[in-house]
DOKOLVEX-345926 format. One record per residue (C-alpha): x, y, z; residue number from 0; residue in one letter. Coordinates in steps of 0.05 Angstrom, whole numbers, plus 5000, padded with zeros to 4 digits. Layout:
<rs>
 east north   up mido zagu
    X     Y    Z  NUM    A
...
</rs>
This chain:
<rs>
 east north   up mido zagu
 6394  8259 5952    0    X
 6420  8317 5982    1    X
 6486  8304 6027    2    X
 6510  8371 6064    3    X
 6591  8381 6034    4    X
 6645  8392 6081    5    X
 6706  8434 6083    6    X
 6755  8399 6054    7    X
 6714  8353 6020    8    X
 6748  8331 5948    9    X
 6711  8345 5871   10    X
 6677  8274 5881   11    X
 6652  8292 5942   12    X
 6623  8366 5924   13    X
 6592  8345 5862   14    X
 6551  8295 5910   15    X
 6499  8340 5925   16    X
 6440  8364 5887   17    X
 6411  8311 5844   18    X
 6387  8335 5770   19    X
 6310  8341 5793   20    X
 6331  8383 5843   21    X
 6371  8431 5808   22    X
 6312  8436 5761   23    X
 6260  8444 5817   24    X
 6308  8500 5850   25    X
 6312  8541 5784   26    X
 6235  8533 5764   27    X
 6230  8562 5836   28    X
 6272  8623 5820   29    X
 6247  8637 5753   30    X
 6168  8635 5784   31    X
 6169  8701 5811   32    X
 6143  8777 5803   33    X
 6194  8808 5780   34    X
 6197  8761 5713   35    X
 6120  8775 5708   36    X
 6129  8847 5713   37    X
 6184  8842 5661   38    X
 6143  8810 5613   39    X
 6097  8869 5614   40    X
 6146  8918 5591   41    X
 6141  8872 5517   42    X
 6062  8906 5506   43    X
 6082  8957 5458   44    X
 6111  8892 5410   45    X
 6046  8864 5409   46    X
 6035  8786 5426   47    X
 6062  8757 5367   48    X
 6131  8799 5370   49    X
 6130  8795 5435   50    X
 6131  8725 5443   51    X
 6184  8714 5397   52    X
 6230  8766 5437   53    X
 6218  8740 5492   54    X
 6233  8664 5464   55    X
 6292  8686 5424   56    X
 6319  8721 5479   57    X
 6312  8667 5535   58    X
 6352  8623 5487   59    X
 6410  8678 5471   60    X
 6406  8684 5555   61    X
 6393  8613 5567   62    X
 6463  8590 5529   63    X
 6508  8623 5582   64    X
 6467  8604 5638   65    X
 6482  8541 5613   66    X
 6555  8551 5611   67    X
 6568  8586 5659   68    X
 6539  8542 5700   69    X
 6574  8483 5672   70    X
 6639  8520 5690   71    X
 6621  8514 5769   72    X
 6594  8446 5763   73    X
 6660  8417 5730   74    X
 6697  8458 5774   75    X
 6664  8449 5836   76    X
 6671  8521 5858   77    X
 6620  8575 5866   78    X
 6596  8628 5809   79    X
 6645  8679 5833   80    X
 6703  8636 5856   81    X
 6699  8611 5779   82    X
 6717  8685 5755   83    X
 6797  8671 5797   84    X
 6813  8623 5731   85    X
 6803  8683 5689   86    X
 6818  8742 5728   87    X
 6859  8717 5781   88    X
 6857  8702 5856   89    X
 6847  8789 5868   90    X
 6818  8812 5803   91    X
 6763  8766 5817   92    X
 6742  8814 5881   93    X
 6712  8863 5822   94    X
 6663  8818 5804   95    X
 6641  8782 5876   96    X
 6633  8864 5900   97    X
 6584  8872 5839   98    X
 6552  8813 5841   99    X
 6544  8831 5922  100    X
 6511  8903 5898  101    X
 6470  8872 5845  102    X
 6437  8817 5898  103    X
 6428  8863 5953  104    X
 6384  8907 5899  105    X
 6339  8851 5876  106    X
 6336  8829 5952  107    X
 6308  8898 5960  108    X
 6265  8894 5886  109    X
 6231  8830 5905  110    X
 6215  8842 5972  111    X
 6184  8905 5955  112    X
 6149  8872 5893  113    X
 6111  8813 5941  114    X
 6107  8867 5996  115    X
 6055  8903 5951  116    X
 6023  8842 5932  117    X
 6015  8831 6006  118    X
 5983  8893 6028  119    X
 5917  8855 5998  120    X
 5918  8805 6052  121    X
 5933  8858 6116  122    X
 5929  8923 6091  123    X
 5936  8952 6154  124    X
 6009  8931 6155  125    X
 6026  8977 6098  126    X
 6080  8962 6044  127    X
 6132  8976 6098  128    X
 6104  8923 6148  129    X
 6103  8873 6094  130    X
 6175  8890 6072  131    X
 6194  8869 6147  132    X
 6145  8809 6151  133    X
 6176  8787 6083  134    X
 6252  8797 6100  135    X
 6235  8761 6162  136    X
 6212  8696 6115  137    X
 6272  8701 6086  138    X
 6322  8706 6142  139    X
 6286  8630 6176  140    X
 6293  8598 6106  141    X
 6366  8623 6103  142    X
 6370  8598 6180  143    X
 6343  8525 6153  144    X
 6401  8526 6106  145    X
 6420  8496 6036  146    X
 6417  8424 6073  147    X
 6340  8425 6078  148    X
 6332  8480 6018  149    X
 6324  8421 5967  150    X
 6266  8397 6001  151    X
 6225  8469 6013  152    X
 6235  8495 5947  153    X
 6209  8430 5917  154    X
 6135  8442 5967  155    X
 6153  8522 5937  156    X
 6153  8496 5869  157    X
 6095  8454 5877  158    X
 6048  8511 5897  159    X
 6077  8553 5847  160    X
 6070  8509 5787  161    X
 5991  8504 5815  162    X
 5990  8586 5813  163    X
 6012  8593 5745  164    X
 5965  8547 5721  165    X
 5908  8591 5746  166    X
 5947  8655 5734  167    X
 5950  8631 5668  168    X
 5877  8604 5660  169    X
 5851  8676 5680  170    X
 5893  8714 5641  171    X
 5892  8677 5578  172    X
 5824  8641 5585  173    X
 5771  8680 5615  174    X
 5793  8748 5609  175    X
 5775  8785 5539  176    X
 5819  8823 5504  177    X
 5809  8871 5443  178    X
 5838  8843 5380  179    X
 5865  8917 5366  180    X
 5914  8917 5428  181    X
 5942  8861 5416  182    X
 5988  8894 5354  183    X
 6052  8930 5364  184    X
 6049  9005 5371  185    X
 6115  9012 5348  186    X
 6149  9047 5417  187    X
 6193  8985 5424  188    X
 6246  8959 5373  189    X
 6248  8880 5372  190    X
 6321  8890 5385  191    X
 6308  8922 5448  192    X
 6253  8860 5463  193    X
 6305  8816 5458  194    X
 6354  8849 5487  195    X
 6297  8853 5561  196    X
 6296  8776 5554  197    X
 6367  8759 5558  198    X
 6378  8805 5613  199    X
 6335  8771 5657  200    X
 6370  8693 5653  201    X
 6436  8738 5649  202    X
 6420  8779 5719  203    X
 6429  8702 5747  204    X
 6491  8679 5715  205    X
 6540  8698 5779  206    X
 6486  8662 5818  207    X
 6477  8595 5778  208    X
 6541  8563 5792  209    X
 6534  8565 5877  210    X
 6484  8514 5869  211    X
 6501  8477 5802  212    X
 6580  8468 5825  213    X
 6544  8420 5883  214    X
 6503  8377 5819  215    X
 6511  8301 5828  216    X
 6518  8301 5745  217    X
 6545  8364 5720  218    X
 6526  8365 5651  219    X
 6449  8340 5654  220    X
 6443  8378 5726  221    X
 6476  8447 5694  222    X
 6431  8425 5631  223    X
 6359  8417 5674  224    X
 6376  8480 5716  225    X
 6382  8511 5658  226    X
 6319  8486 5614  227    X
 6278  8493 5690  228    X
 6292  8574 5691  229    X
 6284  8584 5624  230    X
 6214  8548 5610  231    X
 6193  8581 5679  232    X
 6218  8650 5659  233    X
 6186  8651 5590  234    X
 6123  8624 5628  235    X
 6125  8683 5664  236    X
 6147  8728 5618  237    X
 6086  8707 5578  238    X
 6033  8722 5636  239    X
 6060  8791 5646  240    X
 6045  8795 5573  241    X
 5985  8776 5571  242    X
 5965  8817 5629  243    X
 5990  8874 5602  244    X
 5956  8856 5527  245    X
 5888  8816 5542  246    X
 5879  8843 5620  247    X
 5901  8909 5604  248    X
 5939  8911 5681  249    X
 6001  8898 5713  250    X
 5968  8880 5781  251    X
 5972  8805 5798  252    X
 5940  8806 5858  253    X
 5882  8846 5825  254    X
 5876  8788 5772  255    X
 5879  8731 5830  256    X
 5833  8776 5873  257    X
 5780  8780 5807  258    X
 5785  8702 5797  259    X
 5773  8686 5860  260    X
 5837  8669 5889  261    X
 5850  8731 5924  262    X
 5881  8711 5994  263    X
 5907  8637 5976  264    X
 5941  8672 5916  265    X
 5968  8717 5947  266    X
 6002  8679 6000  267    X
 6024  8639 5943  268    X
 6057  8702 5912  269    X
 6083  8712 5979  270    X
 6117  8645 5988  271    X
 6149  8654 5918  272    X
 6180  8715 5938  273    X
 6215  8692 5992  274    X
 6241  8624 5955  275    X
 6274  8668 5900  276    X
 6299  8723 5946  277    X
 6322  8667 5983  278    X
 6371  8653 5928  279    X
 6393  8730 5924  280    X
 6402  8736 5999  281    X
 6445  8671 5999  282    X
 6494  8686 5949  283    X
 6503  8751 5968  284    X
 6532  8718 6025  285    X
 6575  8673 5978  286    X
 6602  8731 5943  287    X
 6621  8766 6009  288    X
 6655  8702 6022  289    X
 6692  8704 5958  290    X
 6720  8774 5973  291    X
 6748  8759 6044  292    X
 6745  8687 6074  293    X
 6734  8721 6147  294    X
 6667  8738 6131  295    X
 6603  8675 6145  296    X
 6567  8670 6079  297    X
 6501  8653 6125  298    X
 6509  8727 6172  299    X
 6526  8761 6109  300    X
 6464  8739 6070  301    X
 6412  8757 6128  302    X
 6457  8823 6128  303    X
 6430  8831 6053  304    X
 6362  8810 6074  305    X
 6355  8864 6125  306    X
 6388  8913 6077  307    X
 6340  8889 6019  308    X
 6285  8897 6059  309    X
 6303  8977 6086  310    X
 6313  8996 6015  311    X
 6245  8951 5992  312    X
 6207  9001 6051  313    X
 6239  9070 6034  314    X
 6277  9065 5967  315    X
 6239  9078 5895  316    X
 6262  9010 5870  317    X
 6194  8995 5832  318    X
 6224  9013 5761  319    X
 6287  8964 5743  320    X
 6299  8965 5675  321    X
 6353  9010 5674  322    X
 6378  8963 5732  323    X
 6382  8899 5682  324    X
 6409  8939 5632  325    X
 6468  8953 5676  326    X
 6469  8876 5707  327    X
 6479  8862 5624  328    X
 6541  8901 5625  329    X
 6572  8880 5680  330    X
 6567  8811 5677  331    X
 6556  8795 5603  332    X
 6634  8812 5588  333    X
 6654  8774 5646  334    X
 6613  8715 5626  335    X
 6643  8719 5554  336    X
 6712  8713 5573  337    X
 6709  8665 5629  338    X
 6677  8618 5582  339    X
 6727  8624 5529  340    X
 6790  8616 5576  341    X
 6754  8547 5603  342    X
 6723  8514 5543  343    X
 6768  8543 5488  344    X
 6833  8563 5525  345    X
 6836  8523 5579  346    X
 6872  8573 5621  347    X
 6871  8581 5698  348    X
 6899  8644 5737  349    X
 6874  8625 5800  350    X
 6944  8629 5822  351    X
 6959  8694 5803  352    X
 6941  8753 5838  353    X
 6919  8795 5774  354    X
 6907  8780 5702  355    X
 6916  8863 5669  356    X
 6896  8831 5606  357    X
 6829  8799 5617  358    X
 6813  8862 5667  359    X
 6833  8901 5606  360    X
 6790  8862 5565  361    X
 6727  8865 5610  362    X
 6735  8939 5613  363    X
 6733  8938 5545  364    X
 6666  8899 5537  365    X
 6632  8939 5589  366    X
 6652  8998 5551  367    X
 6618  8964 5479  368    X
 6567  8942 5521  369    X
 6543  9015 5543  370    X
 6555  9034 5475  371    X
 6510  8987 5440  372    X
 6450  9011 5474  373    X
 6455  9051 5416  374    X
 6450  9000 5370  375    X
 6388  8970 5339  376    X
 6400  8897 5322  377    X
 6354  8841 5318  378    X
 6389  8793 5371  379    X
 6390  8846 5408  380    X
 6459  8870 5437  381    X
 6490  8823 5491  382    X
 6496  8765 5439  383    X
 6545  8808 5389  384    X
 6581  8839 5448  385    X
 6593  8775 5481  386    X
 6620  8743 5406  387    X
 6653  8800 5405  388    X
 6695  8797 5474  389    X
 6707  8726 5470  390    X
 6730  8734 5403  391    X
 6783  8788 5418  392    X
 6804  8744 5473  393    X
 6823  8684 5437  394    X
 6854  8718 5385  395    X
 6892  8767 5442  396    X
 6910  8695 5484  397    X
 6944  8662 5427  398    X
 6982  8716 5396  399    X
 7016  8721 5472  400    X
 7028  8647 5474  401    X
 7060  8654 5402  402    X
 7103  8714 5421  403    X
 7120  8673 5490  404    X
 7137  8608 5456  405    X
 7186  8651 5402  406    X
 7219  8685 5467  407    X
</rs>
């Protein structure tokens, strides 16, 4: 059951919150959405059976920080970007709440626009732009309703999207025919570079996972069902872009819905969806602002990145994101790497400190080897070896100063 936590409130009391059903429900939620079908189209040129297993292998490479990081917040009790003050300390930690700030207030903007489209096939007379308003507006009430009641919507949201996905799925893979031909790999994507799509997705979320999993009644089996919840919903829709892509030779969902049948109701659906996973954006874009200067209310601040989301959804071209999660990969994948290794492996906490030069070092570092192995063409893609990598240097960089302190 969920009980709204109060300031001051002790661990026991914060991790009193979401119950493991929940947490799964939430994450199914955010993983239902557009943007992870339109995703899954960009894996055509692999064909259906490489494709698939890029986008499994890469959910799981994705899926194991998710995990962790998530676990990190739960045990903790602190948010996703609070969590980075162990590592980076209490100031360096600013670096990563600002990006993580950018980085939400551009998928605010690239799923609004994404269900504003959709929209335009109930009211076209709105436009894209009216929709974008109509949308952010959705968004703004179910941030008003707050994260008391939010266990309770985006259980009805998940509901009606589980139902959608059924017949999205039914249509795409059951009545619609496909040539056998198109279904092979033309050979204008590496499987490397499949994998490497996959694990950005679950990755874009890792500075958002913990805000809700550092409130989980159980934090290993509710970090655990998040985590299985996003991924099997993710690949799910991974898989229907796909298939669209392969069997209905489109990327237009509303087109398919419209086709089967289920033009308006669908739609509305795809609607709905948008605003419980933008929800999530729009929200912790608020908790990061909080992160970076306690003056600021997480609530105005996340309708702030609503409204902002939704100006850039109406006037910005931010239909193409791939470079977008490319970047998201760099940025947070190194972070990830070596906040993980100081709390499971290190067990170090800076939070006291105002900077830690050597992890900042360090991250600068891995974005650096992230950028470069763009380049590379491996088949786990690249954020697994960079990450091994980074964590790696950092272990063997953390002990070698605790040797050299101890001998001082």
């Amino acid at each position: 059951m969920w009980v709204m936590p109060t300031k001051g409130a002790d661990m026991a009391d914060r991790h009193a919150s979401f119950s493991t059903p929940t947490l799964g429900l939430i994450w199914f939620g955010a993983a239902v959405s557009l943007a992870e079908i339109l995703t899954g189209t960009y894996f055509a040129p692999l064909g259906i059976e490489q494709g698939l297993a890029a986008i499994l292998l890469g959910h799981l490479i994705g899926g194991a920080m998710f995990y962790l990081v998530s676990l990190v917040s739960a045990r903790t009790g602190v948010g996703a970007m609070d969590a980075t003050k162990r590592t980076f300390g209490s100031r360096g930690s600013v670096l990563f709440s600002a990006a993580n700030f950018l980085q939400l207030v551009g998928w605010t903007a690239i799923m609004i626009q994404s269900g504003a489209v959709a929209a335009t096939q109930i009211v076209p007379a709105l436009g894209t732009a009216g929709w974008c308003v109509v949308i952010a507006a959705l968004i703004v009430a179910w941030i008003a309703f707050g994260v008391r009641w939010m266990g309770r919507l985006q259980s009805i949201a998940a509901a009606l999207l589980f139902v959608l996905t059924l017949i999205v799925s039914y249509v795409v893979f059951g009545s619609l025919d496909g040539s056998p031909a198109s279904f092979a790999a033309d050979g204008t994507m590496t499987f490397g570079a499949g994998v490497e799509l996959a694990v950005a997705m679950p990755l874009s979320w890792l500075p958002v996972a913990g805000d809700y999993t550092r409130f989980a009644e159980k934090p290993g089996t509710g970090s655990g069902a998040a985590t299985v919840a996003y991924l099997l919903g993710s690949c799910w829709m991974y898989m229907i872009g796909l298939g669209m892509a392969l069997i209905a030779g489109t990327s237009d969902i509303a087109g398919i819905l419209s086709a089967a049948g289920f033009g308006i109701v669908g739609i509305m659906i795809v609607v709905f969806s948008t605003v419980t996973t933008t929800f999530l954006d729009a929200q912790s874009a608020g908790e990061s602002a909080s992160a970076i200067t306690s003056r600021l209310d997480a609530r105005i601040v996340g309708v702030a990145a609503a409204v902002v989301g939704a100006v850039l959804a109406a006037f910005a071209p931010v239909g193409d994101f791939e470079a977008f999660l490319y970047l998201i990969g760099s940025v947070f994948a190194p972070m990830a790497a070596l906040v993980v290794a100081d709390f499971f492996i290190l067990e170090r906490d800076m939070s006291d400190d105002p900077f830690d030069v050597v992890a900042l070092a360090l991250w600068i570092g891995g974005f650096a080897l992230y950028r470069w192995s763009l380049t590379w063409s491996l088949p786990v893609g690249n954020t697994l070896p960079v990450m091994v990598i980074v964590a790696g240097v950092a272990v063997v960089v953390r002990l070698a100063q605790r040797r050299m302190a101890r001998k001082a």
